[in-house]
N, C-alpha and C positions, 0 to 999 in steps of 0.2 A: 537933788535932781528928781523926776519925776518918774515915780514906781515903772511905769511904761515905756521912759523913753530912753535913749543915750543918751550919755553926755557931748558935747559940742569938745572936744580935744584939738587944745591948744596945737601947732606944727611942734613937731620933733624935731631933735638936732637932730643932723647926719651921723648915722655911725658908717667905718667903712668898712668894705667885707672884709673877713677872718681869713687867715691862714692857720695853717698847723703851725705849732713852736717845737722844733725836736731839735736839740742840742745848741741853742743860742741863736738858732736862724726861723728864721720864714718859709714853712712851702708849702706847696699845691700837694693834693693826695696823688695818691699814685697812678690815678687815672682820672686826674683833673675832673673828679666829681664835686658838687653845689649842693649845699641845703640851704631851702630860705628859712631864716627867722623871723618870725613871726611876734604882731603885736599885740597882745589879749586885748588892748583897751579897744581898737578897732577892726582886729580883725585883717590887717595888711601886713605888708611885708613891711621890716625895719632893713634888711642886708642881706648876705647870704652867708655863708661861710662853707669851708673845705667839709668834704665828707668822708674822713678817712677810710682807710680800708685794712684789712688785717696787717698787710705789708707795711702799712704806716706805724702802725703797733709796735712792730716786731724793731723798726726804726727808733722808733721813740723807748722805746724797752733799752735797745744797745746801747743807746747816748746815754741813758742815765747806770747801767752798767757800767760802760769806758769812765765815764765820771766816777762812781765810786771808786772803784777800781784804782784809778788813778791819783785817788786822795787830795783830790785840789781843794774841795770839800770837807770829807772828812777825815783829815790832816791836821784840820783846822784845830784849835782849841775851843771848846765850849762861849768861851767869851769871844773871841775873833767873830763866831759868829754871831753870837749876839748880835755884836756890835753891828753886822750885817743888817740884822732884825730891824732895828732902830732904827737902819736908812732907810729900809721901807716902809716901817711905819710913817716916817719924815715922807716918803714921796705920797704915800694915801693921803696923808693931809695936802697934801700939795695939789694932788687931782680928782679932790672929792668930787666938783662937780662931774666931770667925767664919768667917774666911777656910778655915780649915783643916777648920772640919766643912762647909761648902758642898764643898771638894775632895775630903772624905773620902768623902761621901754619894752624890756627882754620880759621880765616875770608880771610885768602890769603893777607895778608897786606904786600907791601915791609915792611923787617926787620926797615928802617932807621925810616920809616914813624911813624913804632910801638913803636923805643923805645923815639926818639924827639916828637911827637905830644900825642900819646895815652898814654903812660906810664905818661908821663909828665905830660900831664893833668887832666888826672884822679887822681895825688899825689898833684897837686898843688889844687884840688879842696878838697881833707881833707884837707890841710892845712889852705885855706881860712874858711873854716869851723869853723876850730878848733876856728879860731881867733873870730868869731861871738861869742865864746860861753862867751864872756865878755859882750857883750851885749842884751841878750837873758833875761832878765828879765821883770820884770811887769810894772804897771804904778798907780800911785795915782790920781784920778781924784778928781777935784774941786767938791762939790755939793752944791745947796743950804741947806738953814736951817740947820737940827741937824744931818747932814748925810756925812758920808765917804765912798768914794769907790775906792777898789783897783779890777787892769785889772790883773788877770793870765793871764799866756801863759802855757799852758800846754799838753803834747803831745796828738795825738788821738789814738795811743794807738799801734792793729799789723797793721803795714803797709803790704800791697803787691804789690811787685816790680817786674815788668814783662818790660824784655827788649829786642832790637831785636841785628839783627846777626849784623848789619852794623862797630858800635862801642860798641862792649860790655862793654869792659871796663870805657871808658867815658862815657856814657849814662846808667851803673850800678851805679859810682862813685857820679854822678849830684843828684841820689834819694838816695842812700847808706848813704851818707855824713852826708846832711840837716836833713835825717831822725834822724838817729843816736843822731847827737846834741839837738836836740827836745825831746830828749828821749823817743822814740819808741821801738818797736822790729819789726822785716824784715822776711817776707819767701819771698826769692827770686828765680822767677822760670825764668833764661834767654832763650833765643831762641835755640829751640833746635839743632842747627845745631851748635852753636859756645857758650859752655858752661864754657869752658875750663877757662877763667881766673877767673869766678865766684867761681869757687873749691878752685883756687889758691888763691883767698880775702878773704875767707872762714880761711884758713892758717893764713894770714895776720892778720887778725883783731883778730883773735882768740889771737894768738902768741903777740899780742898788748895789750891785756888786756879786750876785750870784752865781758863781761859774757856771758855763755852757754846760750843758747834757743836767745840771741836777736837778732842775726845774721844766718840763716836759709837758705840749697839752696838745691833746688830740681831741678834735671834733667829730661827732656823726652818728649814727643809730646805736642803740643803744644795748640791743641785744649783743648782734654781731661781735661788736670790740670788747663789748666789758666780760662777756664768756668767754675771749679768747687774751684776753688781759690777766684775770683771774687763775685760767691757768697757763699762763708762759713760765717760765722754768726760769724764769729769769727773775723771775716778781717774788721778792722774798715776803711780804705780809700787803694785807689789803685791809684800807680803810674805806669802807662803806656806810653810806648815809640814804636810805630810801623807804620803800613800802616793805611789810617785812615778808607777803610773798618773793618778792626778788629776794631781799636778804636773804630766804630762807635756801634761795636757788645760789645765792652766789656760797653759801657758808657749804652747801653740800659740793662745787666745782673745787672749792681750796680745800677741804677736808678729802680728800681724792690724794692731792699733794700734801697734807699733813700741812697747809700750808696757814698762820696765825692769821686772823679776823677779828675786827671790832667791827661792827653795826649797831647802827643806832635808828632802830625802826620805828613801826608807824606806833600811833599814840591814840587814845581815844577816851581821857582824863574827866575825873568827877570835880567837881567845884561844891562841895559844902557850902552850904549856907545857915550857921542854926540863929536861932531866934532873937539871941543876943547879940549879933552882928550887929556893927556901926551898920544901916541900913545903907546910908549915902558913898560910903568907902566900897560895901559888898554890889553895890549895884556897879560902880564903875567899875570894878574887879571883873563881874559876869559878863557886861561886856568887852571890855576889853580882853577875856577867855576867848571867847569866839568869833571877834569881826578882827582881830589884828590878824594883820596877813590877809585879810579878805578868808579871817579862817583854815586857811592852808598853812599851818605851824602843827607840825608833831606833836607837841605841846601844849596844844590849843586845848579849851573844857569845854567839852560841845555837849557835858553831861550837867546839868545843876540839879542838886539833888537839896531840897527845901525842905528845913524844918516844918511841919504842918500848920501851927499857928500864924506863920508869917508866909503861906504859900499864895493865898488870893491877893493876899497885897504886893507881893511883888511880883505877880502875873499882871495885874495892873499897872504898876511902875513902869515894867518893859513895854506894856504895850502902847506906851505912852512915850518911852524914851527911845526905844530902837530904832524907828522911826526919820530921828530925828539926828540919827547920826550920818555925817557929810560921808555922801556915798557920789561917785565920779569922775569928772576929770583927771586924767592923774597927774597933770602937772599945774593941778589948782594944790597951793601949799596947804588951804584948807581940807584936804580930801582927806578923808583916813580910810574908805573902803573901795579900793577898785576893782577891776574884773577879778574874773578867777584866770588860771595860767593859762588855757588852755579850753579848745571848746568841744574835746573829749570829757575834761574835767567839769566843764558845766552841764553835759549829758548826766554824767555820775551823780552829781547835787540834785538835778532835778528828777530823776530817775528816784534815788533815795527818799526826797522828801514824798514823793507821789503813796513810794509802799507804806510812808512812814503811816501817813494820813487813813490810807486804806486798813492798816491795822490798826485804827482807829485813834488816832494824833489828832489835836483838835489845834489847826493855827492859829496861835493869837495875832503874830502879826509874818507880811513877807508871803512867802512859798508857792514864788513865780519866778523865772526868767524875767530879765528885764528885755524888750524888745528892743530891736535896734540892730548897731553895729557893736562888737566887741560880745565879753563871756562876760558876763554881770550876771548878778543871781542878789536879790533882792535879802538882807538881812532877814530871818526866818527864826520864830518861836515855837515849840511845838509843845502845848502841855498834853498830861493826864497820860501822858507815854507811859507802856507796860515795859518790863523790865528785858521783855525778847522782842520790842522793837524794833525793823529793821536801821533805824538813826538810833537807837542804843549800841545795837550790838555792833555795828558797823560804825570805821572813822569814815566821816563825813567827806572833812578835809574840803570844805566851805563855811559860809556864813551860817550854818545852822544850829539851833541849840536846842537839845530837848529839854521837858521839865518834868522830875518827879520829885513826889513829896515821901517825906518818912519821917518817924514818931519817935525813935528814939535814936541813942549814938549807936549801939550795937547795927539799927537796920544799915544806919547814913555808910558805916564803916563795908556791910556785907554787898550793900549794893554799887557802892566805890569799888570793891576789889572782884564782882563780878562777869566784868570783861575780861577776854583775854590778853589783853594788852596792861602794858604797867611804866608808862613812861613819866607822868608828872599828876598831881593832883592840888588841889586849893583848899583851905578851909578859911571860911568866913565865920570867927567868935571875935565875942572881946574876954574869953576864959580864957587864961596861957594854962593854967594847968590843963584844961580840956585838949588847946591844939596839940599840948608836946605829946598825951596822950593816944590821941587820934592818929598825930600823923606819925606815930612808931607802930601803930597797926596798918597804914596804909601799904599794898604793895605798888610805889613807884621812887626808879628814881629819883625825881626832884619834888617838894611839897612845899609850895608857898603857900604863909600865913598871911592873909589881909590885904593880898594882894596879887597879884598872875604878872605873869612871864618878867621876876625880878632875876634878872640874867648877867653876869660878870664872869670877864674872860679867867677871874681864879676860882669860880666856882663850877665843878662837875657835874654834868648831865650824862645821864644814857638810862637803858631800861632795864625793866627786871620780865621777867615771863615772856610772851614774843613780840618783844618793845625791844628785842638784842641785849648785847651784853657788850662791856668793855664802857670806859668814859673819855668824853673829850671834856678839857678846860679842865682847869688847876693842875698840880702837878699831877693828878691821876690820869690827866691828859697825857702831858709827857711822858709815863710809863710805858704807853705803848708800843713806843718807838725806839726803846732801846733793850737790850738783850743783858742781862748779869755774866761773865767770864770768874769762874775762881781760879785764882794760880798760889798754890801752896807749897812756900818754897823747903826744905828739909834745911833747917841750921848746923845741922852738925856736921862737923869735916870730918 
């Protein structure tokens, strides 16, 4: 497409407007209030949907109480519900297109990105799931003298799932799943701007056999319900996925109530690149660090940090390849960069790129709004960036990448760990002893080698420093959602 203009966008399927799901039904908020959803790619309306209200909350809270409570649920055996898992896995595959134009439409995702990355992974992680639920049992412990003790696992109870707009799907799916199996119940309240597939798994899991009241979703602003979500007296732990100023606002409302939180906060990752990299492997790495998602992935390396020998030449590369990466329509299958979410969010990008420049960022290429209809924000290079940068020190959380160079592993190592954030990192060598080295002094979460965002539902993610704590995916995932019981019985009569 052309740096200046929009893209021409194919028509959209109809989606139709949302209701609340509390307790296996359909309703209107409490006072038949509307929010329109909006489309990043043009800037219109896609539908509307309910906009609940605290009383809708406190609704949706009890249904998935009565549900636990009532054990329909978790009564079950760990494999009954598996087996659960597996049907819905079975209906995602059934309604990917669906699934995939509701994610495409809602967050501005190219279609292809939506139905091979999101769809996929959000199905393959019930899946992985389901399969846990063989091994989801207890433990007998040794003791001395006249004494036996067995470990439950047992769930903690109503979970609440708050997720943001970036990947709803996937980052519903990651707490959805493990809770589920754990045998919980859920009021899930997603980000209000992109609710859309949350309705549709509503559908799914219902239509899959999930008893009324344990599967719960509420629509609507964002403050209002997730503070009063956070702390209901009924919400036994909260799983949270956002920026980590909120995080840091919802960990201080549950810590009030002593009440368990996993977050999994904002990210602002270094990509290594030293000299000896496959040059053609680390160049596809770089950018695929920064334009997947159109850049808005937690995960995302919006930091490249170049060996010095090889910094001009691949300042060159990019500004010759970036360029050339299909940015657009998003229901062109060829697309891989579409809007950003949101046209607050493209204020933020272009607001950032402007200070970045003025603290003297030199563009090689991009660092403009695209004009038109829709949030587009032109893919953006930014070398010779200082290390207090406002696009260093700040996540982007768009299409931009800084570039700085350093001399040896000691700098590459001190200026990776120099943000406050610690969620993932990259290093581009062809030394295995250098990367295993490297990435045991990195502080992040997750550190791919030779590669960026290599993602599988058994493998954990989450942050270290204020990038949150706790992890989703693999069983470390599962951990969060159930509680240890010891009962130690006296053998002697």
């Amino acid at each position: 497409m052309s740096p200046t203009s929009s893209p021409q966008q194919t028509a959209a399927t109809a989606i139709a407007p949302g209701r609340l799901f509390i307790s296996g039904a359909w309703h209107d908020s409490t006072d038949g209030a509307r929010m329109d959803v909006i489309s990043p790619a043009t800037g219109s309306k896609i539908t509307d949907v309910a906009k609940a209200t605290t009383t809708d909350v406190d609704a949706a809270v009890a249904a998935a109480r009565e549900a636990f409570d009532g054990g329909q649920w978790s009564g079950l055996s760990p494999r009954e519900r598996g087996r659960i898992l597996l049907k819905v896995h079975d209906l995602m595959r059934e309604r990917v297109e669906d699934l995939a134009q509701a994610e495409s439409q809602n967050v501005g995702k190219p279609i292809m990105l939506a139905r091979v990355v999101d769809v996929n992974n959000a199905a393959e992680t019930f899946e992985y799931y389901a399969t846990l639920g063989e091994q989801l049992d207890g433990a007998v412990r040794q003791t001395p003298g006249n004494t036996h003790a067995v470990v439950r696992r047992e769930p903690v109870g109503v979970v609440a799932a708050i997720t943001p707009f970036n990947f709803p799907l996937i980052l519903s799916s990651s707490k959805i799943a493990p809770a589920l199996l754990a045998g919980n119940t859920i009021v899930h309240k997603p980000a209000s701007d992109t609710p859309l597939s949350a309705l549709l798994m509503a559908e799914i899991l219902r239509d899959a056999g999930v008893p009324d009241g344990v599967y719960n979703v509420i629509t609507g602003a964002g403050s209002e319900l997730g503070d009063h979500l956070v702390t209901h007296p009924d919400v036994n732990k909260i799983a949270f996925t956002g920026s980590t100023d909120i995080g840091a606002h919802v960990a201080e409302l549950a810590s009030r109530h002593l009440r368990p939180v996993t977050a999994e906060l904002g990210g602002n990752a270094a990509n290594i690149v030293f000299a000896d990299a496959n040059l053609d492997q680390a160049v596809g790495a770089i950018i695929q660090a920064f334009v997947f998602n159109t850049g808005q992935f937690c995960m995302a390396g919006p930091r490249l940090l170049v060996e010095r020998p090889l910094y001009d030449q691949l300042l060159a590369i990019l500004q010759e390849a970036v360029p050339g990466v299909p940015m657009g329509d998003i229901t062109d299958p060829d697309t891989v960069i579409g809007p950003l979410a949101s046209r607050d969010q493209l204020a933020k990008v272009s607001q950032l790129v402007t200070e970045s420049v003025a603290a003297g960022g030199r563009v090689i290429t991009g660092g403009a709004a695209v004009e038109g209809e829709g949030f587009y924000y032109q893919p953006t290079v930014i070398a010779d960036v200082a290390n207090d940068n406002p696009a260093v020190v700040n996540e982007v959380f768009g299409p931009v990448l800084t570039v700085q160079a350093f001399d040896t592993e000691d700098e590459a190592v001190a200026l990776a760990n120099s943000v406050p954030q610690g969620l993932a990192a990259g290093i581009q060598t062809s030394n295995l002893a250098r990367a295993h080295r490297v990435s045991a002094r990195l502080e992040a979460g997750i550190v791919w080698v030779n590669g960026w965002a290599l993602m599988d539902p058994a493998v954990p993610f989450g942050g270290v420093k204020v990038s949150g704590w706790g992890r989703e995916n693999g069983p470390e995932g599962l951990a969060n959602y159930y509680r240890s019981k010891s009962v130690v019985f006296n053998l002697q009569e």
